[in-house]
Every structure is written in C-alpha cells, then in structure tokens.
C-alpha positions as CSV (number, residue, x, y, z in Angstrom):
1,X,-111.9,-49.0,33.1
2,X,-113.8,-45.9,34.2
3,X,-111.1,-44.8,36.6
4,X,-108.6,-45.3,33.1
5,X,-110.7,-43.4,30.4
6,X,-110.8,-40.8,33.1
7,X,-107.1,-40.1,33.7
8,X,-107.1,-40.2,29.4
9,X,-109.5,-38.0,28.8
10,X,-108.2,-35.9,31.7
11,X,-104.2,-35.8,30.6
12,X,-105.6,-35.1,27.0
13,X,-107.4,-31.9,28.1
14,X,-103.9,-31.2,30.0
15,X,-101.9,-31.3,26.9
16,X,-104.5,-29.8,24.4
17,X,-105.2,-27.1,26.6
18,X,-102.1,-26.0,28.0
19,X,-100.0,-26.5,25.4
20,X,-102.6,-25.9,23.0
21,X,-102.7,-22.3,24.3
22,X,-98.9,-21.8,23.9
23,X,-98.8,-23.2,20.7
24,X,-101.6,-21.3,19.7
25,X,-101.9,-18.2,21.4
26,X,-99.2,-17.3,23.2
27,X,-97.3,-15.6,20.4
28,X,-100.6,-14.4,18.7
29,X,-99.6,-11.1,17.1
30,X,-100.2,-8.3,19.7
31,X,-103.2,-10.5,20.7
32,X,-101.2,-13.1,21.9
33,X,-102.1,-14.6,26.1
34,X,-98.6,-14.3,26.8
35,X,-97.0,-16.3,29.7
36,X,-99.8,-15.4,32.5
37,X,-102.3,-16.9,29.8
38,X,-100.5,-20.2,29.0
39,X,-99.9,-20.8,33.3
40,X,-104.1,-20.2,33.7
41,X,-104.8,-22.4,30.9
42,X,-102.9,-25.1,32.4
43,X,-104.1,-24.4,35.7
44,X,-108.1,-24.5,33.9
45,X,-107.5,-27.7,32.4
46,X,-106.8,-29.6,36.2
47,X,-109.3,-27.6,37.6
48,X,-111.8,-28.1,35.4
49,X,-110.9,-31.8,34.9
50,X,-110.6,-32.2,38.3
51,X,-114.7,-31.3,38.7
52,X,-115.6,-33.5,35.3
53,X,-113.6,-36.7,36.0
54,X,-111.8,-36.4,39.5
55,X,-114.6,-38.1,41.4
56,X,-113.8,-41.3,38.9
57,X,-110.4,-41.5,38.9
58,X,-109.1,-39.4,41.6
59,X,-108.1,-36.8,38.5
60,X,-104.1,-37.4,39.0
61,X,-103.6,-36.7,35.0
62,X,-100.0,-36.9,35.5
63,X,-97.4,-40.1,36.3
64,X,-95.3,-38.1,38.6
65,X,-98.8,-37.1,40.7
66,X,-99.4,-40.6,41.1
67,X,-96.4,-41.9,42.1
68,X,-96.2,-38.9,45.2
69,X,-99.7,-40.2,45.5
70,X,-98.3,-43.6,46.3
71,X,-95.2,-42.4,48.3
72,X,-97.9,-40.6,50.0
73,X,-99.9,-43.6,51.1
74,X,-102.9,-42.3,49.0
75,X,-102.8,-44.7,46.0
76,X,-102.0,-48.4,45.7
77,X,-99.1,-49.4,44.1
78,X,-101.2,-51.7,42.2
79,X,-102.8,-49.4,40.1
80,X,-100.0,-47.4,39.2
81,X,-99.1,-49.1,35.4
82,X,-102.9,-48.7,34.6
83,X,-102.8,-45.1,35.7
84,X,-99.2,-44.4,33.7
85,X,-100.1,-45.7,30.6
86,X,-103.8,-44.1,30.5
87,X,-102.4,-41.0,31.2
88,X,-99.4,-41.0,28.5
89,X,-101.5,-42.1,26.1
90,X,-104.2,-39.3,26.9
91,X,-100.8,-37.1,26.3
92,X,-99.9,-38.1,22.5
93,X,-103.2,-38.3,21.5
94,X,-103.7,-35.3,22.4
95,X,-100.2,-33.9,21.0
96,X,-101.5,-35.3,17.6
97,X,-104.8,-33.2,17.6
98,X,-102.4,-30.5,18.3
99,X,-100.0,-31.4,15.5
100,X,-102.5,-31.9,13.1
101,X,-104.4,-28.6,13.4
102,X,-101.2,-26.7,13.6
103,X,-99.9,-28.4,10.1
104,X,-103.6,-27.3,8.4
105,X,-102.4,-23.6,8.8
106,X,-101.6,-22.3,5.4
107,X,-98.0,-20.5,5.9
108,X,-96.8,-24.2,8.4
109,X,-93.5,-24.6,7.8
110,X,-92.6,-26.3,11.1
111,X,-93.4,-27.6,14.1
112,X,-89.9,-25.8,15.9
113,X,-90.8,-26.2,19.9
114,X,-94.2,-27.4,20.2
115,X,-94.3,-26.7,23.9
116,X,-92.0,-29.1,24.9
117,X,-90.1,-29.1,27.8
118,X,-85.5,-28.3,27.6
119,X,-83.0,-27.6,29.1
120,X,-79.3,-25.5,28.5
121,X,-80.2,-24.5,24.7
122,X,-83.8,-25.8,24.6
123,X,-84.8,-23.6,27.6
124,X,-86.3,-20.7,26.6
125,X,-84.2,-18.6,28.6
126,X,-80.8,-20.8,28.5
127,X,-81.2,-22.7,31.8
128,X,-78.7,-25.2,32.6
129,X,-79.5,-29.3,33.1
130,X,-79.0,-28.4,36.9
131,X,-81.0,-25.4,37.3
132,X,-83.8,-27.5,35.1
133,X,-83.4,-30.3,37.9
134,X,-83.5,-28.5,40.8
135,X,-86.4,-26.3,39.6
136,X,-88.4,-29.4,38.5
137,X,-87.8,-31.6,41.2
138,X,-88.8,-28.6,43.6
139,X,-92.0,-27.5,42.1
140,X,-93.5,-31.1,41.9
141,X,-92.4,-31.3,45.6
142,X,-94.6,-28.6,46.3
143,X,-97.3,-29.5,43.7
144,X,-97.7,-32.8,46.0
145,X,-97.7,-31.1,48.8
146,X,-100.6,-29.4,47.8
147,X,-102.8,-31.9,46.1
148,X,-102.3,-34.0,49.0
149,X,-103.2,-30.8,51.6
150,X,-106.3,-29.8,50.0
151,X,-107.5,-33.3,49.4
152,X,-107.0,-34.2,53.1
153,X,-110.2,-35.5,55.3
154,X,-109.5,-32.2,57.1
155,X,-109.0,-29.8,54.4
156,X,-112.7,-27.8,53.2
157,X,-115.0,-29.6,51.1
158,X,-115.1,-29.2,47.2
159,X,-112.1,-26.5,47.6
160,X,-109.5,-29.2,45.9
161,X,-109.7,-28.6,42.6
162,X,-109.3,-24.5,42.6
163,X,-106.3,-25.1,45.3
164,X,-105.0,-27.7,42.8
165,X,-105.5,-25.8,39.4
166,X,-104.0,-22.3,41.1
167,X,-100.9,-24.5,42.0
168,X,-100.1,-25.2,39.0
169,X,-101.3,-21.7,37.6
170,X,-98.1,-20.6,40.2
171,X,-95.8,-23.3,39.0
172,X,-96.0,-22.3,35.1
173,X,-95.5,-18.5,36.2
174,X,-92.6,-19.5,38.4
175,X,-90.5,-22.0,35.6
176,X,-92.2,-21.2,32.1
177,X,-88.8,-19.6,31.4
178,X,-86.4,-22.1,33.2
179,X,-87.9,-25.3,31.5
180,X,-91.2,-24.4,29.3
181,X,-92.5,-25.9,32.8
182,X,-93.2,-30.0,32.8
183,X,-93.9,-31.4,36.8
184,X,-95.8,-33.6,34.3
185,X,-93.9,-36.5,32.5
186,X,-96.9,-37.6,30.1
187,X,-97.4,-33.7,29.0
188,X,-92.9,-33.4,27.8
189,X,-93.3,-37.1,26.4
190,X,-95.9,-36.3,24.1
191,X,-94.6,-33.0,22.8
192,X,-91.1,-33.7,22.7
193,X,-92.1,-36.6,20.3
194,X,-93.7,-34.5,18.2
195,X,-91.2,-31.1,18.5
196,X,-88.2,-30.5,16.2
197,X,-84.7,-30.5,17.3
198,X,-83.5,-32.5,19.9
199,X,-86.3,-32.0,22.9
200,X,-86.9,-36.0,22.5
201,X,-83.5,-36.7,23.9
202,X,-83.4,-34.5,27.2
203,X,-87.2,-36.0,28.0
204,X,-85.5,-38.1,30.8
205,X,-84.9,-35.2,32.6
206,X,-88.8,-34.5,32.4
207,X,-89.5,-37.8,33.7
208,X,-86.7,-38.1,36.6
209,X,-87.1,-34.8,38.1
210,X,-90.9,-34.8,38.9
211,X,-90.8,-38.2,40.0
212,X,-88.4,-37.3,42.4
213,X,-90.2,-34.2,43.5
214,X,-93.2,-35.7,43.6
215,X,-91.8,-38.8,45.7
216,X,-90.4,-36.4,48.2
217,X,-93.6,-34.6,48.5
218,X,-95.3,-37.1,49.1
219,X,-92.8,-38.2,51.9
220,X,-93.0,-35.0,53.5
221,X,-96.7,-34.6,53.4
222,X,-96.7,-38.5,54.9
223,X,-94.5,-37.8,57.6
224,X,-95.3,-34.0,58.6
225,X,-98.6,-33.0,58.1
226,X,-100.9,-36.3,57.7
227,X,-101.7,-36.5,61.4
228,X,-102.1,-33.9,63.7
C-alpha cells in the first residue's frame, strides 16, 4: 500500500505541477513562464518526487513508465494493475484541485484546453494524428531509455532523479507545440476529462503511443545496453 500511495501522491504532483503551471502561468500577462517554464515544472515535479517517494515505489508516476519498466525486465508484471490505477487516480484528483481553483477565479468563463493533450486541430500548432504518433511514441522511447540508463547498477549513485526530471524538462521543450506533450497516459486522461471540446476523444492516442514507445524502450535498453 506504501509503494501505491506513493505512485498517487507522485502522479498528483505531476499533474498539479505541470499542468498546473500551464494552466496557471504560462499565459500570465507579460509575466507569464512561457514554454521553457511549463517543460521545468514538469521536469521539477519527477525530480523532486523522484527524491520524496522514489525510494518507496520506484517513483514511475506514469502507466507508460511502468509498462517499459516491465518490457525492460525491471518491474513485475504483477504489480502493474496496482501501479496503473494508483497513478490515474493520483491524475484526476489532481485535475480536480486544478479545476476547482481555476473555476474560483472571478472573470471564469471556461475551462477551453486545460492542458490536455491533441492532435490535428487540438494541437497547439496544428499537428497531424501521425506527426502526434510518431512524436509521442519516440519521445517515451527515449524517456525509457533514460530512466532505465541512469537507474542502472552501473550508472552514478543518487544522479537518477536530475537525469530523469532534465529528460522530461527536454521532452516538453521538444513536443509542447506538436501535442501539448503527454509520454504520460494518466497526466492526458485526467485533463482531457476535464478540458472542453473534444480532447476526451483523441485520449487513445495519449495512451497507445507512449505505451508503445515506452515498450520499445524498454526493449532496446533490455537488449543493447543492460550488459556490457
């Protein structure tokens, strides 16, 4: 139960951070953090999860991460329904704090975007399904490939977590524009349940495509660079 309330606690942090800043304060007037600000705050909240929790639960925080994790041969197959729901759960409680502080402001009108994840005319710059695909599928790939790297017997000790939380930092910067950047099905479930328009029915895409990737890292990592 330990290892569960950690990979909550952990994906709620994800989603109120992240998408807490660019719901919040990206647009701020003149003020506003901007893309560069939204990709660090994601790539905080893992990396400072990652410290708090990560020693509990392994700090995955994300479905696709432990499923590479599995495809990997670094997490048991058994565990992987406990971890899922835990961490999708951590995700739409989390959108709900969000939601509810965002309808207390006095002009709210609507919710429009609410971070969430889209593709042809819900990307933000008017990416296709495919371009979404590849773009997801690739970037978990790599995210895997890292968090399976730097956590490696071999790798330097206590470095995981910065490695980790600048990955992701990279991945936002990269695909902000292409898909409002996912590599997390838990973080586009939660807001597209909560966003306006019609993000809730292109969320499969958000839960295919870093699956995918994050299988194939995992495979690649497995066969490649496990042993020397």
């Amino acid at each position: 139960m330990k290892k569960l309330f950690a990979e909550f606690f952990g994906t709620f942090w994800l989603v109120f951070g992240g998408c807490g800043s660019a719901v919040f304060a990206a647009g701020f007037p003149e003020l506003g953090i901007g893309f560069v600000g939204v990709s660090l705050a994601f790539g905080l909240t893992v990396l400072t999860m990652a410290y708090a929790v990560g020693h509990i639960s392994g700090g995955h925080f994300n479905p696709a991460v432990s499923i590479g994790l599995w495809a990997g041969g670094k997490f048991e197959a058994k565990n992987l329904i406990g971890y899922i729901i835990a961490q999708v759960l951590g995700a739409i409680v989390a959108a709900l704090a969000l939601w509810a502080i965002m309808s207390g402001k006095t002009d709210f009108i609507s919710l429009n975007g609410f971070a969430a994840n889209g593709y042809g005319y819900l990307s933000p710059d008017g990416y296709s399904m495919l371009s979404a695909l590849i773009a997801e599928v690739v970037l978990t790939a790599f995210f895997l490939i890292v968090i399976l790297g730097s956590t490696n017997v071999r790798a330097p000790k206590g470095f995981a977590p910065i490695a980790i939380g600048l990955a992701l930092t990279l991945i936002h910067l990269i695909s902000i524009p292409i898909t409002n950047t996912s590599v997390n099905p838990a973080r586009s479930l939660s807001q597209a349940l909560f966003a306006d328009g019609a993000y809730l029915s292109q969320v499969w895409l958000f839960w295919v495509a870093p699956i995918a990737g994050a299988i194939i890292g995992g495979i690649i990592h497995k066969t490649f660079f496990e042993k020397e």
